[in-house]
N, C-alpha and C positions, 0 to 999 in steps of 0.2 A: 702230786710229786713231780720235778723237774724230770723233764725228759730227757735222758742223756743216747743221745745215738749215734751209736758209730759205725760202723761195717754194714752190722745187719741191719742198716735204717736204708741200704743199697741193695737192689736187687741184683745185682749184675758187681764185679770186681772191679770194672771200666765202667770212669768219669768222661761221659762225651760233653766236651765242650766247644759249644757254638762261640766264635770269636771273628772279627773283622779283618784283624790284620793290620789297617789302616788308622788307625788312633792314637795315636801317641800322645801322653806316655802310658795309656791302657795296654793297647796290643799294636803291635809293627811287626810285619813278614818281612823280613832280607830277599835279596833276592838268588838266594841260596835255598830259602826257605823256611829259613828258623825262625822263631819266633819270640819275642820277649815284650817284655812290659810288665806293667803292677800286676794289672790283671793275670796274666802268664804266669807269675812267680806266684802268686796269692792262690791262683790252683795247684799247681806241682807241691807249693805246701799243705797244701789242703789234700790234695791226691795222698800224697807219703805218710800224712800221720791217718790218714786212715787206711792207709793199705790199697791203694785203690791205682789200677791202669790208666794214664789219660789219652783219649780218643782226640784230637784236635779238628773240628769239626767247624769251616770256613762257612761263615755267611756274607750277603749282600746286608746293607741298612734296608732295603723295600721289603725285603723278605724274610727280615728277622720274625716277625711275630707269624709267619705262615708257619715258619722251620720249626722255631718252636712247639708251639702249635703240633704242630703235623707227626713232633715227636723223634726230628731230625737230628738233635741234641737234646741230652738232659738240665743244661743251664748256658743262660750266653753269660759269659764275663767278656763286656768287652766297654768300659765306660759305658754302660749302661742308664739314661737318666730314668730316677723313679718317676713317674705318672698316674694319674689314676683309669686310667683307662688299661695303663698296663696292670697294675694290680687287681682289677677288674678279671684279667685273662689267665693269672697265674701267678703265684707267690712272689715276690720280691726281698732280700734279703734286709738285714740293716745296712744301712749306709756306709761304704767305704772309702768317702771320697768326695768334696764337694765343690761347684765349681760355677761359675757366672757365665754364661751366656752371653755371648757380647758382640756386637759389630765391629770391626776393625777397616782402617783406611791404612795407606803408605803414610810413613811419617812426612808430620811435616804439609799434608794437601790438606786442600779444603773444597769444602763441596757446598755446602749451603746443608738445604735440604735435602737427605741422599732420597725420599719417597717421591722421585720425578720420573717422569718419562726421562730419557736418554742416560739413566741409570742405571748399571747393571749387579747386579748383588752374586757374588757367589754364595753356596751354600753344598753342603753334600746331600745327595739324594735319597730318600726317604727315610730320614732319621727324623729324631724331635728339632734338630736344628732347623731342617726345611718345613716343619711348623710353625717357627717362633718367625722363621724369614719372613713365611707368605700373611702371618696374621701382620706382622708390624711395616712390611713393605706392599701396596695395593697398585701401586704405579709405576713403581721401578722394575725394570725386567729382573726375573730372579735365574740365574743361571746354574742348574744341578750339575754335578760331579758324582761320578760311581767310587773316586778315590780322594778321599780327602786331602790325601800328603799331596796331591796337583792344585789346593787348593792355594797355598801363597806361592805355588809358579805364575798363577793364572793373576794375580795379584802383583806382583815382581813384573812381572811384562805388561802390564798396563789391559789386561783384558779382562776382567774386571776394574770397577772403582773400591771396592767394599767387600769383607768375606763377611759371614756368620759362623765362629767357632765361638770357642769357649776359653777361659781364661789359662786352663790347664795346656791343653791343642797349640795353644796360641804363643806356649812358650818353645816349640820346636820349628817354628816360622822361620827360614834363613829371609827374612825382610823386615826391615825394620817399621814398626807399626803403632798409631796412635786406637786407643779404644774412643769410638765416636759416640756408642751406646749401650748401656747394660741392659740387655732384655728379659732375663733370670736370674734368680738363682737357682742353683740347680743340686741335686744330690744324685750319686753313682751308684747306683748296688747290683747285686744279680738275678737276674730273672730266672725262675726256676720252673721247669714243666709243669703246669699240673695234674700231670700223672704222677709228681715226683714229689706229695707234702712230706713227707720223710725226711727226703734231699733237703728241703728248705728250713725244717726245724734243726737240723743237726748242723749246718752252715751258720744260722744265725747262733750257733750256741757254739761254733768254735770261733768263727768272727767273734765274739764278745770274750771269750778267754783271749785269744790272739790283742782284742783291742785292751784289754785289763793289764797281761804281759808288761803292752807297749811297741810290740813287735810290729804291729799295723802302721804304728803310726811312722817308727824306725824305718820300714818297705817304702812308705811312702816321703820319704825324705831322699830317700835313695834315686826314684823316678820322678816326685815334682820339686819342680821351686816354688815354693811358698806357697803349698799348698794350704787352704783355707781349714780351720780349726772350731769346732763349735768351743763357746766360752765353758759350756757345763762340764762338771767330771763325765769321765767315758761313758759310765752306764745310766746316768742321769741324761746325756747329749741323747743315747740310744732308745731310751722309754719315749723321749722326745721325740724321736725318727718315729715310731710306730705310732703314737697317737697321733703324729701329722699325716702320715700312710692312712688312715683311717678316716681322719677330715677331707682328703683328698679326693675321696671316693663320694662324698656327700654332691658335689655338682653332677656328677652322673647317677647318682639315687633321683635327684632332682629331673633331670632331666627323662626319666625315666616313668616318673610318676607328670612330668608333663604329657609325653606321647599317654598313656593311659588311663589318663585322668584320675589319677587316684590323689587324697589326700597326703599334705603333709603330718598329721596327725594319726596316729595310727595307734591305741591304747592298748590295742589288744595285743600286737607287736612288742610292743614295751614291756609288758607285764611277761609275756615269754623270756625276754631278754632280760632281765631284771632277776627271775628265777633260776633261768639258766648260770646267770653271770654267780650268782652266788654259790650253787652247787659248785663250778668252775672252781671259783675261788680256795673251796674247802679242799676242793681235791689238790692241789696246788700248793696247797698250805701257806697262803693269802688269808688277812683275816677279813671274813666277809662283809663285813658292815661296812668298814672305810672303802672297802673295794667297789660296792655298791654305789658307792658315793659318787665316784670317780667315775664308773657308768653312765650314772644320770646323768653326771656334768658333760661326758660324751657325746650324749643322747640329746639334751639340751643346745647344744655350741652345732651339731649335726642339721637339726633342723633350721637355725638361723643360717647356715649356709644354704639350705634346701630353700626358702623362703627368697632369701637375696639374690638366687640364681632362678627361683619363677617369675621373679618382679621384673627380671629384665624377657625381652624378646626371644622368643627359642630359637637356637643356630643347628641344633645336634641332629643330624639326619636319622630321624626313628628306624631305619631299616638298618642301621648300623651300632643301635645301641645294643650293650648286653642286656641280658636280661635278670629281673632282679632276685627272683630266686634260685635259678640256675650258677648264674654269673657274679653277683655283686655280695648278694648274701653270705654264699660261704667264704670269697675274701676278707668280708667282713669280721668274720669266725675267725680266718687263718690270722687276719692280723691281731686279734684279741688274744689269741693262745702266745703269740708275740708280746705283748705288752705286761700279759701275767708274768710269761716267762721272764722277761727282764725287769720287771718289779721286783722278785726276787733276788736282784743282784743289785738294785736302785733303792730299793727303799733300807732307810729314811732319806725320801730326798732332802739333802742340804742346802740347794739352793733356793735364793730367795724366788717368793712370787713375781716380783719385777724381772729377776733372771731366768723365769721360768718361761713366763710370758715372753719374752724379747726372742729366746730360741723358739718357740712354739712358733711365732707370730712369722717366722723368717721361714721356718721348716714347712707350714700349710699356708702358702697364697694361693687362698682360697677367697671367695666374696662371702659378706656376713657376717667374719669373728668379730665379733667387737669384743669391745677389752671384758663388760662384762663376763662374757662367754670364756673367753681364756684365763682367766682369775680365776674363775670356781673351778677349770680342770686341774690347774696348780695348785689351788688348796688342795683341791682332793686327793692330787699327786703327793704333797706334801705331807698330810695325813695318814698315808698307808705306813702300818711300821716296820719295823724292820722282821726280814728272816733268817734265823741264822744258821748261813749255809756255807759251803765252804767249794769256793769256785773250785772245780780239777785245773790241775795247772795244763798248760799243753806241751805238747812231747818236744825235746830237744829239737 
């Protein structure tokens, strides 16, 4: 059965929300103090229809995943990019929000190669941006910032040559700016404790009425310009969000079974999973055989990415990796309860396998899908039938 939870899926009446401040058009401090943005609005409506206090709860980008973590907040909304390292450490919701990674210069210059010495890159510090920075720039000095919105000052007065935002960010620039390179694509959603799976199922289940509505997409019209659109219907883009949250996670299986030596083959694994998924299904009111399907094709597409990620050289500092029954395994679970969930509201998917694949293929850049692999999970997507249920609408 659909889990519907509202209040009492909260321990506490107070929503503490970890937020930056510094992002726009996610989250921006005045310097009065207020705060707004998508993100900002998308909790106080989240907060109100469930009844719930909001706690506004300031983080640094280096210290987001400690705070969390540690329990400082019960969720960051704050431009959030999905990862799999993050889903690795605690829930992630579905995607509210998606957005390119990009380099930018002053309009109008030119630089050659920006990867040179006497180069300098801006970047904000210790977010996923100053990861895309330091993997694609090796020679150019990269310069951090603790405040992004200093980021096209620094830019504007010629101390840097180059920022690394993102295409949303990038529309609040008072400089006029050429994009030199797209380094992502990237998706937005919210990181939830994981003391908090409750929190994260009853989020992704008013997210998906709010996105059915329309109301999501209306918010975000209101704070981006030309914010990016998956092609698929809502809940069809959304089943989509979750089984690439789930491929995502396959490089660091990978890499995990590198530091330990374990095989990518594992039958005895499968045949748990296989069992499980079905039970799951029944309970759920999923009919289990097609369901099943769409597993293996899972489990299948999962290991060619595990495979394409041992064939290259390992980089991942084993003293840093999660671990995979602790850490990786139950994400694995959280995002599958995800995916049933929203099958439920997706199935019959309508769109084609070509359409299926093309979102898929954009949502997990990951190494190893081949088209094979992502064809058999669309049929399989395609194949689940329908249930008929009847969304709650959400409150005024």
């Amino acid at each position: 059965m659909l889990l519907l939870l509202g209040v009492s899926a909260c321990t506490s009446p107070k929503l503490r929300v970890g937020t930056s401040g510094d992002y726009p058009p996610f989250s921006v401090i005045e310097e009065g103090g207020s705060r707004h943005g998508f993100d900002i609005s998308v909790a106080h409506a989240y907060a109100q229809e469930r009844g719930l206090e909001i706690e506004i709860v300031p983080f640094l980008w280096p210290e987001l995943e400690q705070s969390l973590l540690g329990g400082k907040f019960d969720v960051a909304m704050s431009g959030v990019t999905v990862r799999g390292d993050r889903l690795a450490r605690g829930p992630m919701t579905s995607a509210v929000a998606r957005a390119d990674a990009i380099v930018v210069i002053r309009k109008g210059r030119t630089y050659g190669d920006l990867d040179r010495a006497g180069i300098v890159v801006g970047v904000n510090r210790g977010g996923h941006l100053e990861t895309l920075a330091r993997t694609r720039f090796q020679h150019a000095t990269i310069r951090t910032v603790d405040d992004n919105q200093s980021l096209p000052v620094l830019l504007r007065g010629a101390q840097v040559h180059a920022v690394v935002t993102d295409t949303l960010e990038a529309q609040s620039f008072e400089v006029d700016t050429d994009v030199y390179e797209v380094l992502a694509r990237d998706r937005k959603a919210y990181w939830v404790s994981p003391a908090r799976p409750a929190l994260a199922l009853d989020m992704n289940q008013w997210i998906g009425a709010r996105a059915a509505s329309r109301w999501l997409e209306t918010e975000r019209s209101v704070w981006m310009n030309d914010p990016q659109r998956s092609a698929l219907p809502v809940d069809e883009a959304t089943l989509v969000d979750h089984l690439a949250q789930r491929l995502m996670l396959m490089p660091l299986v990978a890499e995990v079974k590198r530091a330990k030596d374990l095989p990518v083959e594992a039958p005895e694994r499968e045949a748990a999973i296989e069992e499980s998924a079905q039970e799951a299904a029944q309970r759920a009111g999923l009919d289990p055989t097609s369901y099943l399907a769409l597993v293996r094709a899972e489990v299948q597409a999962a290991k060619a990415v595990q495979r394409a990620v041992l064939a290259r050289p390992g980089s991942a500092d084993p003293a840093r990796l999660p671990d995979l029954s602790r850490d990786i395994r139950p994400a694995i679970d959280r995002i599958d309860i995800a995916i049933r969930t929203t099958l439920l509201w997706a199935a019959p998917v309508q769109s084609s396998v070509d359409e299926f694949v093309a979102a898929l293929r954009a949502d997990a850049r990951v190494p190893g899908l081949d088209d094979a692999s992502l064809r058999a999970i669309a049929r399989a997507a395609r194949a689940v039938p329908a249930v008929r249920l009847s969304r709650p609408a959400p409150s005024p």
